[in-house]
N, C-alpha and C positions, 0 to 999 in steps of 0.2 A: 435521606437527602443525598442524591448526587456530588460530586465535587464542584461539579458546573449548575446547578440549579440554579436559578436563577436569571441566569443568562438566556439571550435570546439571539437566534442567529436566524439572518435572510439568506438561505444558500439560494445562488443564480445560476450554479456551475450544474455541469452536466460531463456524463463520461465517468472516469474513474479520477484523478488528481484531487478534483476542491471535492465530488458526493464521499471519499476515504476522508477526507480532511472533516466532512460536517458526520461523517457516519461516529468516526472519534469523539467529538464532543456531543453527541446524542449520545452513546455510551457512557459520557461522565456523565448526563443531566441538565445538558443543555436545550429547549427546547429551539429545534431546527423544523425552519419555514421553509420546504424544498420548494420553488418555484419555476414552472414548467410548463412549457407549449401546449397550448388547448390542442387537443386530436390527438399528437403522435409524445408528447414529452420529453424525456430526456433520450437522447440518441440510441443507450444502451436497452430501455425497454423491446425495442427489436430485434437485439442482438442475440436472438436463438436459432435452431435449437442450442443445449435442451431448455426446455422451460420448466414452469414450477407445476410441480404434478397434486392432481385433485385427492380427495379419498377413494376414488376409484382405481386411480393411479393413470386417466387419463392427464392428458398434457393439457395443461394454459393456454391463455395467452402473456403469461409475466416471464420474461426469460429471467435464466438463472442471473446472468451477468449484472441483472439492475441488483434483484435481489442482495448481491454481495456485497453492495456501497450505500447502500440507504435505507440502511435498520433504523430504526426508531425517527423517524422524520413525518414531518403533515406535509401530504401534495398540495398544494393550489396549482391550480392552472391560468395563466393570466399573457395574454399576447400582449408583448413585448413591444411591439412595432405600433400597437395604435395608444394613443398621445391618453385616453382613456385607460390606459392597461398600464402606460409608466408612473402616470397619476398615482394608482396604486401603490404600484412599489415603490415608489418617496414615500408617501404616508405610511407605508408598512415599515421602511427603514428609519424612520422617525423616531421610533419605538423602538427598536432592536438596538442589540448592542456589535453584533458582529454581521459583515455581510462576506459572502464568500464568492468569487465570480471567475467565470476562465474564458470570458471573452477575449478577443485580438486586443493588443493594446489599443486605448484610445477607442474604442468604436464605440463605448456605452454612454460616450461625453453628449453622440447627437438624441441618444433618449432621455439626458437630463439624469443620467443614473451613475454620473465615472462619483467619483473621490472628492473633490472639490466643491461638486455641487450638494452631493449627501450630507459632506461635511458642515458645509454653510446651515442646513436646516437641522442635522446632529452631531454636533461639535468632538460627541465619548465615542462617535461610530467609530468601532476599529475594523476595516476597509480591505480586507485579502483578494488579491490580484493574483495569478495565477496562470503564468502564460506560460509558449516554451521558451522564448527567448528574455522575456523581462520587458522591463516596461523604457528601457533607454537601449542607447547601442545600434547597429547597423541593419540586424537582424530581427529588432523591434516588434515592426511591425506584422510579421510572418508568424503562420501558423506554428505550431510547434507539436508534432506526435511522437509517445514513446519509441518508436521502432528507429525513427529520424535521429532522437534527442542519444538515444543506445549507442547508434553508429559516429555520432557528432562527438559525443561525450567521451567517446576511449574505450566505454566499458566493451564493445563487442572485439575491439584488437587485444583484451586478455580474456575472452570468455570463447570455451572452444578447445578441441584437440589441438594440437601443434599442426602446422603446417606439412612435418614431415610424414606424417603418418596418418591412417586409412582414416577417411571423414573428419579431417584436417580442415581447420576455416575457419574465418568471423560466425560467433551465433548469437545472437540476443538470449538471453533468460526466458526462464519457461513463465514468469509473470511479468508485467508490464513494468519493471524495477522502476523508470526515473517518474511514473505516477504515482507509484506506491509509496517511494521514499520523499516526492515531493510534496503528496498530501500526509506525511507525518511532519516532514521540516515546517508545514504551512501551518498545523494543530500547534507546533510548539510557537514560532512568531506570534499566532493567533493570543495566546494563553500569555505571552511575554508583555503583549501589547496591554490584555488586561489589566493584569500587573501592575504597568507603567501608569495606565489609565486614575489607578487608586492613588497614587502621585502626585501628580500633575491633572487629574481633571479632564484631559482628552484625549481621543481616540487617537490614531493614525494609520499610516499606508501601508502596508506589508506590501511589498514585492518579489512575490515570487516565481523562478522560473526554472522550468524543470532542466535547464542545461546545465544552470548554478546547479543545481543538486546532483546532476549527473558530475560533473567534475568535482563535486566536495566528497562523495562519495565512492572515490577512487583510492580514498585514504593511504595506506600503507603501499599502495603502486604508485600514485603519482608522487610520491614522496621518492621512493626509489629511484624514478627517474630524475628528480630536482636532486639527489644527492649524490647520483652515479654520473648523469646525461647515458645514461645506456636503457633505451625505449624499451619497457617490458612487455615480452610477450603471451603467448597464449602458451598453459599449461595443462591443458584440459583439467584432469580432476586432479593436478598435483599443486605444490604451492611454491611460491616463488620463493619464499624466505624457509622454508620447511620441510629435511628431508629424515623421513618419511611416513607423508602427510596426504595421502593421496587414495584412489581405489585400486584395488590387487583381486583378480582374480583366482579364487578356489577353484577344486576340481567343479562346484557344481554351480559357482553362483559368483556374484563378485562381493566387494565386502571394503568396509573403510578400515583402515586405520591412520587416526591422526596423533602422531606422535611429537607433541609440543615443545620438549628438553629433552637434555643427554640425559637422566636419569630414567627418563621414561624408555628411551632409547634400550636402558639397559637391561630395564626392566621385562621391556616386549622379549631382548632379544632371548632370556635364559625361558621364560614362558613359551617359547617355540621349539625349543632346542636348539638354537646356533649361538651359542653363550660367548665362542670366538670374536664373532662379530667386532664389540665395541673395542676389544684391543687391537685391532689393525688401522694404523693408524689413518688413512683414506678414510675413518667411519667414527672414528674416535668422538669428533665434536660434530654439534650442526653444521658448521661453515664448513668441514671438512667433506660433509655427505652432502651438503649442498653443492662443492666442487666437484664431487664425484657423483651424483647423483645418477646418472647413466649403469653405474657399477654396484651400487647397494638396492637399485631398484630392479636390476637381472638378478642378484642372488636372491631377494625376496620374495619375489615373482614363481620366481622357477621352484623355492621352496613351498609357496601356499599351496601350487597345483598337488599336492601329495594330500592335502585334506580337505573336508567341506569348509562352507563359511562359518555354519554352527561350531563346528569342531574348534577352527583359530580362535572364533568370538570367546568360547566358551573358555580357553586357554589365558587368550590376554584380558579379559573384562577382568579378572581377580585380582590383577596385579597392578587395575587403577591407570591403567593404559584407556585412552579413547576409542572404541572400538564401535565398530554398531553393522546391524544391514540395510542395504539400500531399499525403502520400502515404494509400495507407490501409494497413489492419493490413498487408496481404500484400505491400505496396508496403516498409513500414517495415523488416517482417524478410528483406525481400531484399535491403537497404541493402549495399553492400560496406562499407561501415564495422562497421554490427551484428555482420555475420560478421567482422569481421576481429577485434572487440572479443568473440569468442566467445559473444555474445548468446544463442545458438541451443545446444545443449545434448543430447547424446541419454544419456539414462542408460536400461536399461534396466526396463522394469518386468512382473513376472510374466505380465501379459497381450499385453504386446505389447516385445519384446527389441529394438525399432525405433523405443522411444515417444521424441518428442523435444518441448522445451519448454523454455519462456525460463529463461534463466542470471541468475544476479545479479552486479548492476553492479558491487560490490565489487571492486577489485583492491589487492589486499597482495602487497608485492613477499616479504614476506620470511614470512608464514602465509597462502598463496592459499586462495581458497575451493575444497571440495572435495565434488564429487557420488557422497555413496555410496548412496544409495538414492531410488527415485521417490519419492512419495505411498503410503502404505500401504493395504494393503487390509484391513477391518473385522477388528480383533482377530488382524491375523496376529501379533504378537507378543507375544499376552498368556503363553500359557506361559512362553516363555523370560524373559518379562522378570520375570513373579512367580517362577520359579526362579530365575532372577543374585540377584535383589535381595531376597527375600522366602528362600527355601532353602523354595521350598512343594514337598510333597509330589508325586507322580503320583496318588497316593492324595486326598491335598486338591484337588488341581489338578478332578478328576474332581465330587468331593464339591459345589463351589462351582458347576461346570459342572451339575449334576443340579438344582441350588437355583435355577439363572438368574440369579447373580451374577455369572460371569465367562462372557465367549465367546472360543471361538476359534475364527478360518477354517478352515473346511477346506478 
């Protein structure tokens, strides 16, 4: 069993924010009803190249992007807009205990599908909302996309070379951060609300909005600023409270080292040969190499260039220093560690019984997570699921399919 068995979720959302949020709880054992536009689906099924490759190794048509957020989930396809297709989704949400949605505030009140109305016909619904602004406030009612909520949020004025120097600039993160961190902040609400639910008896409203998460998740910067008033700026790969904590270029390659305390500090430095170092007093403590940080980062610098990055790595990894190489994707997931932590993943999926893709990081010793099905494909399980749950007809099932209310894969 799952940690989440039991449970049953209606996801409405689309994109990346609420499908990460419902991809999590299908991972613990939640069974997730992804619910999704007859013809085209959820926006990201388009979103290729590349797409997911057959046994021949030609190309799909499931782009990678959906595949990443809605592992173990049932498609139905059911249009939203006709009074026949919301009908459903009440009585599907009837029976559920979670729904998950990332409509604009307010617009799902004229399909009979917001919070108030769901609640009235299931009291335990616990109800996740999922906007970029939240469901109050001036900005409300507006759209909200990662790249907007990045720039709004703060995080791209510390993400970034400095301004003084070459390729200097605001940059967003190389993944969608304030969807990624908002469909985990929305998995943990979700699971709080259950919780609460064994309490008390009923469901409630989660509100969440990806700018709250972009501003909570500023952590130890916006803190700095509330305790200085001195607005922190962009460090490219160095760290504002941490010197020397950053990438340094070898003769061949570049390479990190994050060096956390002065003990570490002292330790890198006898591991390199400049053992001098920590007795000068400009270097002596953190705050002092943080003050001088300009000065301990040229002597470092201009020392790595004398060897490769294997060579440093290989010098300070012994001595329990953080060290590592800058890998890229295909470098990361050949990690003997990745594999060994089961990172890599092959569940089969109808197009291709060979498809493999990242695992999730979760490990429970005692309710593991468990992969029973890929990403779905458009509406494959809208019959069975309006028959388990709904006792609709072959006769109905057809009737609604003639009307363009419901699809199914064929």
């Amino acid at each position: 069993m799952g940690a989440l068995t039991g449970i049953r979720v209606l996801d409405l959302s689309r994109v990346l924010a609420g499908p990460w949020c419902g991809q999590i709880l299908a991972d613990l054992g939640a069974e997730v009803i992804k619910v999704e536009r007859p013809r085209s689906g959820d926006d990201t099924r388009g979103w290729g190249p590349p797409w997911m490759k057959d046994p021949q190794g030609e190309w799909t048509t499931e782009a990678s992007y959906y595949q990443s957020a809605n592992r173990g989930k049932r498609s139905i396809a059911i249009d939203l807009a006709s009074s026949e297709g919301q009908e459903l989704v009440r009585a599907l949400a009837a029976d559920c205990d979670v729904l998950i949605e990332n409509y604009k505030a307010g617009s799902l009140a004229k399909y009979g599908l917001d919070y108030p109305t769901l609640a009235e016909i299931n009291p335990r619904l616990v109800y996740c909302s999922i906007t970029g602004f939240g469901q109050t406030g001036p900005r409300a009612a507006e759209p909200g996309y990662d790249f907007i909520i990045q720039g709004m949020g703060g995080l791209m004025s510390i993400t970034g070379e400095r301004d003084d120097l070459p390729g200097g600039g605001p940059q967003k993160t190389g993944v969608a951060f304030a969807d990624l961190t908002t469909g985990l902040y929305s998995t943990i609400a979700i699971q709080a609300a259950l919780l609460n639910r064994e309490k008390t008896g009923l469901g409630q409203h989660c509100d969440m909005a990806l700018l709250d998460v972009q501003v909570a998740t500023l952590a130890n910067q916006s803190m700095n600023y509330l305790a200085s008033g001195k607005v922190p700026g962009r460090y490219g790969n160095a760290h504002a409270n941490i010197v020397p904590y950053q990438v340094f270029r070898a003769a061949d390659r570049d390479f990190i080292i994050a060096c956390g305390n002065d003990s570490q500090f002292i330790a890198m430095c006898n591991a390199i040969g400049l053992p001098e170092l920590p007795g000068d007093p400009r270097f002596a403590r953190n705050a002092d190499r943080v003050k001088h940080r300009s000065e301990i980062v040229e002597i470092l610098s201009a020392h790595f260039l004398t060897g490769t990055a294997d060579e440093w790595v290989s010098k300070i990894h012994p001595v329990k220093v953080p060290v590592g190489a800058i890998n890229n994707i295909a470098q990361a997931l050949d990690e003997p560690q990745v594999k060994a932590r089961d990172m890599l993943v092959n569940i089969p999926h109808p197009l291709n019984q060979d498809f493999t893709m990242v695992g999730s990081p979760l490990k429970l010793s005692g309710s593991p997570v468990e992969y029973h099905r890929p990403a779905p494909l458009l509406g494959q399980d809208t019959d069975d699921v309006l028959r388990e749950r709904l006792n609709l007809t072959a006769e109905q099932l057809a009737s609604l399919k003639q009307q363009g209310v419901i699809e199914q894969h064929q």
